[in-house]
C-alpha positions, 0 to 999 in steps of 0.5 A: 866209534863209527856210529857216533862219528856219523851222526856227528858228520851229519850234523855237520853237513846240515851246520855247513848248508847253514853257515853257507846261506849265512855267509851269504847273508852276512855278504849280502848285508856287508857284515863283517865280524873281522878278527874275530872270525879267526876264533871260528875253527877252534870253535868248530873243533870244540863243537865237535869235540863235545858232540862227538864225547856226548855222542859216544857216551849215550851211543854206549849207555843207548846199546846197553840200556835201551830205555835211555835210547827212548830218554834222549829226545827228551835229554836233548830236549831239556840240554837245548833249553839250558844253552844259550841259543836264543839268549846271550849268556851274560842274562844268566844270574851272576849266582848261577854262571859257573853251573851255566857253564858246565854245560860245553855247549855254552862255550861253544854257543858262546864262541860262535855267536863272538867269531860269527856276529862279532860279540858275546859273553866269554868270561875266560875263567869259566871259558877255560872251565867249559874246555876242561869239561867238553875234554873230560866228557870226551876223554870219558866218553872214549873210554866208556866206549872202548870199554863197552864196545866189546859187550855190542855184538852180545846184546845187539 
């Protein structure tokens, strides 16, 4: 689990240099998010959790299969457009919400742009279902590579 954990580390070394010039920002211009600032860790972790469950599924598949090794720049591709970065959630046609929010990284898109600027589309309902989804994907994806791990030396 080492090889998904780094990758993941690394993303989170590039997250923090960004948060800090953010926090500077947010200084320089005095803006505050307040209270909900305290939703920022859980929303950290979650990110994590979920990056980490992805990561470990495709790492696990990757070594395998090594065509789905060459698709994952454009899986991740197309996972970016479908996640709220440059969009808030609540644009999403109401008919299409709950499929909008199997994806975790609504969620925690979602939970960042609320703790970090103070607002955001966080229905509890499908909040509670973007949480079951990162876990189930992790727990999954734990297994899978638990299970498959004894198979990398072979094909490595």
């Amino acid at each position: 689990m080492i090889i998904p954990a780094a990758a993941v580390l690394r993303g989170l070394i590039d997250f923090s240099i960004a948060l800090i010039v953010f926090v500077g920002l947010m200084l320089y211009y005095h803006f505050s998010p307040g209270y909900k600032m305290a939703l920022f860790p859980v929303t950290l972790v979650w990110g994590i959790v979920a990056s980490l469950g992805v990561g470990l599924w495709f790492t696990a598949i990757g070594v395998k299969y090594r065509d789905v090794a060459q698709a994952l720049p454009f899986v991740a591709q197309f996972l970016f457009w479908i996640t709220p970065v440059g969009y808030s959630s609540a644009r999403v046609p109401s008919h299409f919400e709950l499929l909008y929010w199997l994806n975790p990284m609504t969620g925690v898109i979602e939970g960042f742009r609320y703790s970090l600027l103070g607002y955001g589309h966080l229905p509890p309902n499908l909040l509670v279902l973007s949480i079951f989804i990162t876990i189930v994907i992790f727990v999954t994806g734990v297994m899978n590579f638990r299970r498959m791990e004894r198979e990398f030396a072979d094909v490595i």
